[in-house]
N, C-alpha and C positions, 0 to 999 in steps of 0.2 A: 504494500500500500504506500508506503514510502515514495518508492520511486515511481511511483504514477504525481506527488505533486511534485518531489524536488530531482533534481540533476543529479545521476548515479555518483557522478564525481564527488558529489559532495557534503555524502550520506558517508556517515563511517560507523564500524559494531565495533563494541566494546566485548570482548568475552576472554571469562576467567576458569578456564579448562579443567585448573585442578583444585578451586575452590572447594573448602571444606568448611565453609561459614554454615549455620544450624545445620548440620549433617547432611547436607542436600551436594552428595558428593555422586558421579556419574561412573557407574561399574564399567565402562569403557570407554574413555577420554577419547584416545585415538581414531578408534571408527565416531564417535557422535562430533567431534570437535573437527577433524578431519574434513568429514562429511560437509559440517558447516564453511569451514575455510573454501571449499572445492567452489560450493556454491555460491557466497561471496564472489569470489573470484569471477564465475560464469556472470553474475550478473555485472562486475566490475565495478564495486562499489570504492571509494574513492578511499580508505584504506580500514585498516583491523589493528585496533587498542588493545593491545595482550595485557590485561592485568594480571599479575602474579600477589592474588587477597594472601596465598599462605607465606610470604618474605617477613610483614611484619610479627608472624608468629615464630619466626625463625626454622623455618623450614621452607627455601625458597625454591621456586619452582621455574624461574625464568627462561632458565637451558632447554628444558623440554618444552615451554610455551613456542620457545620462538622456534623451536626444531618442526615442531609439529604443525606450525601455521606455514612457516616456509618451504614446507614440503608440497603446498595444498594451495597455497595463494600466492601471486606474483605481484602482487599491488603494493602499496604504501604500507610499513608494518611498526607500529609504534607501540617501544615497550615502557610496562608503568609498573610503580610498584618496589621498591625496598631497593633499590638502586643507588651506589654511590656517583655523585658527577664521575669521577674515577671510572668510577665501573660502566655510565651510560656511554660515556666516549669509546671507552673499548669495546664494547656492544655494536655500536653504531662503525667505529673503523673497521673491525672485523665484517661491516656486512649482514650482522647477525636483525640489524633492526633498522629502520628508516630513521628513527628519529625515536626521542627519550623522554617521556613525561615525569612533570615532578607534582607529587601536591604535598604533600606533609611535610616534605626540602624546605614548600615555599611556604608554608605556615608560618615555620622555626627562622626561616632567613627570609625575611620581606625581601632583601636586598639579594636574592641567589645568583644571579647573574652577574654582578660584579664579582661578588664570592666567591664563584666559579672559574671569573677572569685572576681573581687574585691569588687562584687556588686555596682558598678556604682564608679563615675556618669557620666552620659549619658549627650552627646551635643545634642539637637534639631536641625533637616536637618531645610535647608531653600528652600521650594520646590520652591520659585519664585528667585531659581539663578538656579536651574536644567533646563539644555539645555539651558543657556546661551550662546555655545561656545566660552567660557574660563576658568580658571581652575579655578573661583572663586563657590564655592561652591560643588567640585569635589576636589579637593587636598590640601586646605587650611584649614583642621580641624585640630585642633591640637591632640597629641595622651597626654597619660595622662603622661607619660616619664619623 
């Protein structure tokens, strides 16, 4: 339905292959994930957001995300999720991903893009003040300035 209003190109899926968030884990990644990339791919959607949800539990799943989408899809491949700059660069030079989302990086460092020009240093987010409803851990990081 999507792509009957907007331009393939500029329609992108976000999917998290090895998620184990509330037990809703899939007894066969490879053929259903697979499967999904393939088809993406036929229709040409304008690229696939690999979250890896299990990195922040310290069981990261990145290598086989992007193994398994690049097996399956030839389009734009952007990976997210428990990533160092360090790590998304070499990610991205190796080939293994288009390009490298940050959100929790940029929570912790308003400022990540110089930080990353300056090579760090990086503040550590504090997940148990996200969704607090108040601005403690949402606008109180400091920038490096």
């Amino acid at each position: 339905a999507v792509l009957t209003v907007f331009p393939k190109e500029r329609v992108g899926v976000r999917i998290s292959p090895y998620a184990a968030y509330n037990n809703a884990t899939d007894p066969d990644v490879a053929a259903t994930y697979g499967y999904v990339a393939r088809m993406l791919n036929e229709y040409g959607v304008g690229y696939i957001h690999g979250a890896d949800t299990n990195a922040w539990g310290g069981v990261p799943d990145m290598p086989k995300i992007l193994e398994l989408v690049r097996a399956n899809y030839s389009g734009i491949l952007i990976a997210n999720a428990g990533l160092t700059p360090e790590a998304a660069q070499r990610l991205v030079a190796a080939g293994q991903a288009d390009m490298v989302a940050f959100g929790r990086q940029y929570v912790s460092n308003p400022d990540l893009v110089a930080r990353i020009a300056a090579g760090g240093p990086y503040t550590q987010p504090d997940p148990f003040s996200f969704y607090g409803g108040t601005e403690r851990g949402y606008t109180d990081y400091p920038t490096l300035g």
